[in-house]
N, C-alpha and C positions, 0 to 999 in steps of 0.2 A: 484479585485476579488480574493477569496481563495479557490484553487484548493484543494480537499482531495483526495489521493487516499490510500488504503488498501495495503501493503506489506505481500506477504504471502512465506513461502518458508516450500519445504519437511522437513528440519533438520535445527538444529542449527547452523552447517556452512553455510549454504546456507542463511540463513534469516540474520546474523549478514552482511555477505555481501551483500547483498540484501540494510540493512538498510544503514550501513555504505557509501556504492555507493549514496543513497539518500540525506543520509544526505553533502556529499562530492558536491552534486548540488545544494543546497541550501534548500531542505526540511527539516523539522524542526518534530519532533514527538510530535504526537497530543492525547490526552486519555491514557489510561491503555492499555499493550499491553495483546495480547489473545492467551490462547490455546485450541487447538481443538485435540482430540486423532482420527485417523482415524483407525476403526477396521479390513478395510481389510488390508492394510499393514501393519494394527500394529506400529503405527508409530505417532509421536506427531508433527503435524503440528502449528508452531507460525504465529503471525499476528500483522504487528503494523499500525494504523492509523495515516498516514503524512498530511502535509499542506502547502501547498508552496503560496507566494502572484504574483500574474498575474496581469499584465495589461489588462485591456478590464471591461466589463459586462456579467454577463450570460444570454446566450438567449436558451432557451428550445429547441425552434426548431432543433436549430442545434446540439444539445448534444447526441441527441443518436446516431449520425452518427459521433466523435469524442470523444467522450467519454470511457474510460475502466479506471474500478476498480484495477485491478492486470493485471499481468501476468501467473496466474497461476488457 
């Protein structure tokens, strides 16, 4: 099974460690990475889509109660 999850961070120090932490666990970076400008802080929020491969199957039921995107 291949797990995705979204990396997002406030600032460019923040998101390269963010990634770097992932990739240091075995995630691997997935797609184009993203930015988003956020107007009230004024401030450029990045985002990169990771992949990791898991043992198991996915089973829907149990995903939304284990499940999260980010941390942030």
């Amino acid at each position: 099974m291949k797990l995705y999850r979204l990396l997002t961070g406030p600032d460019d120090a923040a998101f390269c460690k963010r990634v770097s932490a992932a990739l240091n666990a075995g995630w691997q970076l997935h797609g184009s990475p993203a930015l988003t400008f956020d107007t009230e802080a004024k401030r450029t929020i990045c985002a990169q889509a990771i992949v990791k491969e898991a043992d198991g199957d996915w089973q829907a039921e149990s995903a939304a109660e284990n499940f999260r995107l980010s941390d942030y």
